[in-house]
Phi, psi and omega in degrees: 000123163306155158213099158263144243293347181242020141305305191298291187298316160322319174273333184214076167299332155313321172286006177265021166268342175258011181291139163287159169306317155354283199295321175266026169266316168326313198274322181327292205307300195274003166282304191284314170321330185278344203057020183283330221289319208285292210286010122313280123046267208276318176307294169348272178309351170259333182285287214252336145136156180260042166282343218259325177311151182278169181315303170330294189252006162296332179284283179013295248226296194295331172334299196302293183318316252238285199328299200297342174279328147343271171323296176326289180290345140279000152266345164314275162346305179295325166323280179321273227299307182290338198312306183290335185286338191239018164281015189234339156286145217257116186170110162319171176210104185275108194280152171251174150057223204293298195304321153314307188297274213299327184284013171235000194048056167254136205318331177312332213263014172270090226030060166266101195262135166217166155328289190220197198238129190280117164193131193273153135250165186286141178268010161273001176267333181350294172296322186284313176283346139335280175307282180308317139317343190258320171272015175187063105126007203260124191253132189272144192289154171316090163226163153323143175292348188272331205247359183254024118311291209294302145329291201251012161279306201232323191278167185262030182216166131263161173010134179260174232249140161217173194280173192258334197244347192227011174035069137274165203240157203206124160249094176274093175280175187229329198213172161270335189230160199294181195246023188248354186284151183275305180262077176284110173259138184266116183328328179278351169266352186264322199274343179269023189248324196306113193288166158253127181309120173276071154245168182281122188111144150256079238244119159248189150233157164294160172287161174302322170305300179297331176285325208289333180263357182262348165269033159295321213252314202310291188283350202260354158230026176286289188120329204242115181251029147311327162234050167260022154307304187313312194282303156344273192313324141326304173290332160264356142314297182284358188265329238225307176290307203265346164321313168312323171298115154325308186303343185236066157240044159222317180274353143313264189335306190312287183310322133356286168308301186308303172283008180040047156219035192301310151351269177324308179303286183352290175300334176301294198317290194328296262247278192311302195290351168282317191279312233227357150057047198292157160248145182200154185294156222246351159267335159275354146301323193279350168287327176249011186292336191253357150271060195235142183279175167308142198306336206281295207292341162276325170274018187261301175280340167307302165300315198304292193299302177302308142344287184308285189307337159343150179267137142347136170267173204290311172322341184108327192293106209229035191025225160269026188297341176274333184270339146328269176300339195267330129275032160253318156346273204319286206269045165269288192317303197269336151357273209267011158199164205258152185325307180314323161302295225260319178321304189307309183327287204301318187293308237278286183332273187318334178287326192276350170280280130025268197306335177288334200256000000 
């Protein structure tokens, strides 16, 4: 098992009463860089209470609780608001993410700051669930003819979407992964699996097999590992809640197969049981055991993925985690497009990032 130093803290938080002001300027810092602080926060306070943290970063820490209980009760709202707005369209309205974690009560969603609010539609309904967000406040951000080209050519989503009066952020899909993607999943295998929610609305979640793997596709193909702890600990959330059930360490594997992401899971399993020491019956290893690439290219992505996901260590030594992260980038991109896409793109990113400066 690896071990990192805020993976470490997380886990046993009692033990930062002996931290120096340093160490907790350290952990403050890569906790918030991370989306971690609430969910420290909260570890804190349950375990041991954040009276015993010193005043410093004790404002911090309760700050982070205040943001994330915020957040929480706008999204309950924000929840409510689409509901109403998309209730004359004939279209489950599927939570992704963050937003899935707190409206199903699932362990991820217990000090989890996130961005914006996630929801899958049928894509022949897109337009009709647009059109009905835009005309009750929801506004499409200002892009470019290349990039609302980019959104609804190629990507699984359109435009993201933000309120007029509360600025909320609003992503709206069609698929879990682009549709350009090499682990592309088809939208007709997720909604008839999909559970239903006791909201106001016609509110799903994805199946436990199916959430645990699209935030799999999250993290292995976003490309930004700056919080891909934050995207770790989520999988081992859900690995740890829906595990109690015998049954879905086989319709995991099974569904993998189905979904051609026997590869991605691997690669998950390895990750969780290295940093979070995840637990899982020894018969689902030996079941995804025939999705492991050849030894050369696993102990190759294994340093890779272990490095990139690291936390700093408090000293600064940060081997080749920055050279890492910079190819786990790379092949985030290309995962979700193929080189003939992504070269223009990128040069296309990079001329106006120039020109912006």
């Amino acid at each position: 098992m690896r071990t990192d130093p805020l993976a470490a803290a997380l886990a046993a938080p009692e033990r930062l009463a002996r931290q120096s002001t340093r160490e907790w300027e350290w952990l403050i810092g890569h906790a918030r860089t991370a989306r971690l602080i609430a969910r420290l926060a909260l570890r804190i306070d349950e375990c041991c209470g954040l009276d015993t943290v010193p005043p410093g970063p004790r404002r911090h820490l309760a700050w982070a609780l205040c943001e994330w209980e915020a957040q929480v009760r706008t999204l309950r709202w924000d929840v409510d608001f689409i509901g109403r707005a998309l209730e004359r369209v004939d279209t489950p309205v599927v939570l992704l993410k963050g937003a899935a974690y707190v409206m199903a009560g699932l362990p991820p969603a217990r000090g989890r700051l996130f961005a914006d609010i996630d929801i899958m539609v049928r894509r022949d309904r897109i337009g009709e669930v647009e059109q009905a967000l835009l005309v009750t406040g929801w506004a499409d951000h200002a892009l470019d003819a290349y990039d609302q080209r980019y959104y609804r050519t190629w990507m699984h989503e359109i435009p993201p979407l933000q309120h007029i009066q509360r600025n909320s952020e609003l992503d709206v899909h069609h698929a879990i992964a682009p549709l350009t993607a090499r682990h592309y999943v088809a939208s007709e295998l997720l909604f008839p699996a999909a559970r239903k929610l006791d909201l106001r609305g016609n509110f799903f979640v994805l199946a436990p097999a199916d959430m645990l793997l699209h935030s799999i596709i999250h993290l292995m193909q976003e490309g930004e590992f700056d919080h891909a702890l934050r995207d770790l600990l989520d999988i081992d959330d859900l690995f740890r809640h829906f595990g109690r059930d015998p049954a879905f360490w086989p319709a995991l594997a099974q569904r993998a197969e189905q979904h051609r992401l026997g590869r991605p899971l691997y690669y998950a399993v390895r990750q969780a049981r290295a940093f979070l020491d995840t637990p899982m019956p020894e018969d689902f290893l030996a079941a995804i055991a025939r999705f492991r690439p050849n030894p050369a290219s696993g102990a190759i992505m294994d340093a890779v993925f272990g490095a990139g996901m690291a936390t700093e260590s408090p000293d600064g030594q940060r081997g080749f985690a920055d050279f890492s992260r910079w190819l786990l980038y790379v092949r985030g991109h290309y995962m979700r497009m193929p080189l003939r896409l992504l070269l223009p793109h990128l040069m296309r990113k990079g001329w106006r990032r120039g020109t912006a400066r």
